[in-house]
N, C-alpha and C positions, 0 to 999 in steps of 0.2 A: 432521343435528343443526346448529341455525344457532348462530353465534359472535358473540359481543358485539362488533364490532372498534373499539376507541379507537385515534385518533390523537395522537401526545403534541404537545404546545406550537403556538405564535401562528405557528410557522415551518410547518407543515403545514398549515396553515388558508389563507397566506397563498400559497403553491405551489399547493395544490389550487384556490381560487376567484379568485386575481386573478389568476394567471400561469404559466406551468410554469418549473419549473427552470431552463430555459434560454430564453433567446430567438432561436429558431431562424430562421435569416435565412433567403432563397426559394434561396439557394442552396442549402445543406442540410434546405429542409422537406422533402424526400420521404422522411427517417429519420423526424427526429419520433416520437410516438408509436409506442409497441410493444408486441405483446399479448405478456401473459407468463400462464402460470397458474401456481400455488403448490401446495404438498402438505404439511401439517405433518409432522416427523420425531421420533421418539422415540430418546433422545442414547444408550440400548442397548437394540438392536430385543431381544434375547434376555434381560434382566432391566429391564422398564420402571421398579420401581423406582429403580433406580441414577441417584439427580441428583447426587449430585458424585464424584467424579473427583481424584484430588489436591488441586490447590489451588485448583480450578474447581467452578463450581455449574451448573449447566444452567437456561439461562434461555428454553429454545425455539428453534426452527431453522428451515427450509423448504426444499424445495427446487424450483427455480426451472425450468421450460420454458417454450421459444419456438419457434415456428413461423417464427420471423425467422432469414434464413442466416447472419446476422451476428452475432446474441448465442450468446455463451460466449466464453472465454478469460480471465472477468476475474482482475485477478491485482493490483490495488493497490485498497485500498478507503478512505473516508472517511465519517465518521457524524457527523451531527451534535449537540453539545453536549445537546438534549433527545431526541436517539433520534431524533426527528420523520423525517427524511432521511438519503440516503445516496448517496454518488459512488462510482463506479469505475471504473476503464479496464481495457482490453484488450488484450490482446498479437498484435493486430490491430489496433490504432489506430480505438477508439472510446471515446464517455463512454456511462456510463450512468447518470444520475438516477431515483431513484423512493422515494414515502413509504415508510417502512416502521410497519406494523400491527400492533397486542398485543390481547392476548384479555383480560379483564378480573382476571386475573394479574398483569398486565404482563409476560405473555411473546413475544416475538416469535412472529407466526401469520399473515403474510399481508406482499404490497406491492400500493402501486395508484400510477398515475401515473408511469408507468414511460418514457422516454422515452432514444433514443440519439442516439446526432451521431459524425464522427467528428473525430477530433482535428486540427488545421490546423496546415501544416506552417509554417514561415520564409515562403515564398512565400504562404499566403493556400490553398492549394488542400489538399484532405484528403490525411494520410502515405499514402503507397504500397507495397502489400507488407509482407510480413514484417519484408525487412531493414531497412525504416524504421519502423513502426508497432508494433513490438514493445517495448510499454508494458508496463513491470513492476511498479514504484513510485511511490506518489502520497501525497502531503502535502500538506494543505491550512491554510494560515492563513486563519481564520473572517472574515468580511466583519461589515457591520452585524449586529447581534443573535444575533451569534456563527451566522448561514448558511454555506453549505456555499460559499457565492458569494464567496469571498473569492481570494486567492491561492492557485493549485495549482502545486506543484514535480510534476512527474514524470521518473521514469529509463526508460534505453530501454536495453535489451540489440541486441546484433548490431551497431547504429551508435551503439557505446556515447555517452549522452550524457544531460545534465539539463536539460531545458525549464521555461523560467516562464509562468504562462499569468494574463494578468488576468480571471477571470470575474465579475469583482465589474462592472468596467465594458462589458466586451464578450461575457459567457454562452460560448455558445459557438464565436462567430464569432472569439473572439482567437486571435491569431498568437503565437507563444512569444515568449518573450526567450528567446537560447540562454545557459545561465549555464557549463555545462562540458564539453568533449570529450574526447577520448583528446590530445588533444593538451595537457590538462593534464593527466591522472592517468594517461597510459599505457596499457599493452596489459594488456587483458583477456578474458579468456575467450570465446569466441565467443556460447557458449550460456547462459554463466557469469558473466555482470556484475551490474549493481545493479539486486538485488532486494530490497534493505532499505535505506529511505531515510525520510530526518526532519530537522527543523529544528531547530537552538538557537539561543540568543540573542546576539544582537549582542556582539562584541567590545568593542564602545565604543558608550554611550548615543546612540542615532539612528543608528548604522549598521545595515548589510546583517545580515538572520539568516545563521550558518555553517550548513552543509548536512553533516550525517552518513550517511554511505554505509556498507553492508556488501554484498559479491559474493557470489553466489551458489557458485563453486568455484573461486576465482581463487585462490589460493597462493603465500605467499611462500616464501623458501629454507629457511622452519622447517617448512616443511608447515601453518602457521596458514593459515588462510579471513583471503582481505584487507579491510580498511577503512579510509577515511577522513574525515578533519575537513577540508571546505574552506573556509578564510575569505578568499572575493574568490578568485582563482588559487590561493593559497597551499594545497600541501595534506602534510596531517598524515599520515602512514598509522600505524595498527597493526594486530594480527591478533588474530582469536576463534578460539579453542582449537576441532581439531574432535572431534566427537561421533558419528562413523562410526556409522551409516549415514545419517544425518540432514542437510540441507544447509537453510541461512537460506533462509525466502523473504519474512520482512517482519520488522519490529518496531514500537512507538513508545514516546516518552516518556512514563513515567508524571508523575503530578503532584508526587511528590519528585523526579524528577529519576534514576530506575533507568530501564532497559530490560527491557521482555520484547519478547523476540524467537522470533518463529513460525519453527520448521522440520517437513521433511518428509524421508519417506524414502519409494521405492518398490524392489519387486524383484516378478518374477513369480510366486517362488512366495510370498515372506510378505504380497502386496499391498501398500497403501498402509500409512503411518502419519504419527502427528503428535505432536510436542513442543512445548514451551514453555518458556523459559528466560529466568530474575529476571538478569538481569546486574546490577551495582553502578555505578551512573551514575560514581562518583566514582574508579573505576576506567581511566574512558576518559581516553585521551590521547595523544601520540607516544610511538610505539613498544611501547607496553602491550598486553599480551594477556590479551586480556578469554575471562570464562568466565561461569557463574553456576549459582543453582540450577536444577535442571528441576521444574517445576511439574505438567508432567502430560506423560504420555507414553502413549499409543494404538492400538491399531491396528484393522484391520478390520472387527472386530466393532463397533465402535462407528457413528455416522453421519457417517463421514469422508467425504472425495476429497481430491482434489490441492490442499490448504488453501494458497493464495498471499498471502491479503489479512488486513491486520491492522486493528483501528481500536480505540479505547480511549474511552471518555467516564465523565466522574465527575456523577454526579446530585446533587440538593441537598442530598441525605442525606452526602454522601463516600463512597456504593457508586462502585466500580469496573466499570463494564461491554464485556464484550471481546465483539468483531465478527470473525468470520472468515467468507471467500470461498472458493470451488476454483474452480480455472480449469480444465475440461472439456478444454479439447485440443481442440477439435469434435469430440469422439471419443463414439459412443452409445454405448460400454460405460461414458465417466465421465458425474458429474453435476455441475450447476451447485447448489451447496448454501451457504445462510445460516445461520451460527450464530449466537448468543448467547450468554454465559455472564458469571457474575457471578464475579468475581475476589476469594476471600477472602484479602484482603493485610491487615496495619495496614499506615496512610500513615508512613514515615520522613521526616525533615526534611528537605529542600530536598536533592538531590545532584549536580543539574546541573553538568557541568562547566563551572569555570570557562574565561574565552577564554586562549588562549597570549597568554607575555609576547616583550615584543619582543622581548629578548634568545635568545628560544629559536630553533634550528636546524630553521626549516622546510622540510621537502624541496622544491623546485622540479622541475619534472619538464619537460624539453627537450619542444620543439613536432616534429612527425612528419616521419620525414627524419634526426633526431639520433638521439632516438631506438627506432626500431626500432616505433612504431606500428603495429597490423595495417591490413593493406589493405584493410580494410573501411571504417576511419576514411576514406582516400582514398576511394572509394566515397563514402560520406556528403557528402562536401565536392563531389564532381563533380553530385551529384543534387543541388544546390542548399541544403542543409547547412554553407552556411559557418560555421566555428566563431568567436568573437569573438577 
């Protein structure tokens, strides 16, 4: 049966025929392009009626194969303002671009223009291995006409740390700017660092955006899952309440100003599963412990995997549209799978946290050596890794 496939907005038009997503320099052309095939997914293989779910609507899915040894692992996602496009990294240290397709539904059913690269380290040359390349979370501030080509923040677990990367001016030949190490926010979990990450707004009109962080099992003395607010060094911590068995692997800001944040859980005999949780923007701050409601909660039967990636866009209407990823593991029993879903919220007024005031007691966290950073951070710095 053939499919109608539309591509949405002037940003897919202008990818597919002037240019590809990235401008792949001769150094890295041998990635380039990459075949992927698709397979549309039904959101419950054993009751196809069932389109929503708690507070989720099903809006279409896929799931993604490649014959390339490279793709799987993605595990931080970004989507563009009309759907048109989508980024994400790998916990292997690669990008991946490619259009994403709707059937004339407007439900997600397909991608084309599919293209990887891998991510370049301080030195100019692509991250190496695991313990450097192990890309978790990625935020993207929109370039001209709200593109995907704008500014990407990404976290890195193992050599914990957050990269800025310009692809607005250099695609994908840019070098990071390093914006933070363990040597500002300390020790963290091996396996267990930042895998939910997002941007807020400047402290003071024309400065730097603060960077919000949540760990994936890092713990403080209350038993809360840790996170913080960095503005410039300065960092704020508090903790989200856990929800056993379930552990953060993304979030983002909605357009008032809440969080939903993506978790998972796995065990051998109940398999995979997956949550989602409203947290109260206006909640976040030093030393707060954040919780919210759950939204939908999942498991097996449904068309899950190891859901890592988060991505949010509001269409002209004020629909809310949510994107999620699994990161495979290169493992053949998991899969590489796209969802969709439409998020049935009302919009609340504006909840972004405001910036801290001066007066307030920001944690400063001693540089490694005082105190007690893992030896991995040293690691990272002898590999050419210097932190700022």
């Amino acid at each position: 049966m053939s499919i109608g496939y539309r591509v949405l907005g002037a940003l897919a038009i202008c990818i597919s025929f002037a240019a590809p997503p990235f401008a792949i320099s001769t150094a890295i052309a041998a990635t380039g392009s990459v075949e992927v095939s698709t397979a549309p997914l039904l959101w419950n293989p054993e009751d196809r009626n069932e389109t929503r779910t708690g507070k989720l609507s099903w809006a279409g899915g896929i799931e993604i194969t490649s014959p390339n040894k490279d793709f799987g692992g993605w595990s931080g996602l970004a989507v563009s303002k009309d759907g048109a496009a989508m980024l994400s990294v790998s916990d292997t240290g690669h990008w991946l671009t490619a259009i994403l397709l709707y059937d004339e539904r407007g439900r997600l059913s397909g991608m084309a223009e599919a293209k990887m690269a891998p991510l370049l380290g301080l030195d100019g040359n692509p991250v190496a291995g695991k313990s450097l390349g192990d890309a978790e979370s990625l935020v993207v501030q929109p370039g001209a006409s709200d593109s995907l080509m704008g500014t990407a923040y990404v976290g890195f677990e193992r050599a914990h740390r957050i990269w800025r990367y310009d692809l607005k001016t250099y695609g994908a030949d840019a070098r990071p700017e390093q914006l933070l190490t363990q040597r500002h926010f300390g020790r963290l979990n091996n396996n267990g660092g930042i895998e939910s990450l997002e941007v807020l707004p400047p402290a003071e009109p024309g400065g730097e955006p603060r960077i919000l962080a949540i760990t994936e099992d890092t713990l403080d003395p209350l038993g809360n899952i840790k996170g913080f607010i960095a503005d410039g060094h300065d960092i704020a911590w508090f903790g989200l309440r856990q929800r056993e068995p379930f552990s953060p692997t993304d979030m983002a800001v909605l357009p008032d100003g809440n969080l939903l944040l993506l978790e998972r859980r796995y065990s051998p005999l109940a398999g995979v599963g997956m949550q989602m949780r409203l947290v109260p923007g206006d909640s976040l701050g030093k030393d707060a412990v954040l919780d919210g409601e759950v939204l939908i909660d999942v498991g097996q039967r449904y068309s899950i995997d190891n859901m890592e990636g988060l991505a949010v866009r509001q269409d002209e209407n004020g629909d809310l549209f949510v994107y999620l990823i699994s990161d495979d593991n290169f493992n053949p029993l998991q899969r590489t799978l796209l969802l969709m879903f439409k998020l049935d919220l009302e919009m609340q007024p504006d909840r972004t946290p405001a910036p801290m005031s001066e007066g307030e007691d920001i944690k400063r966290l001693q540089s490694p050596g005082e105190d007690g950073s893992s030896a991995e951070a040293g690691q990272s710095e002898e590999a050419g890794q210097e932190p700022m």
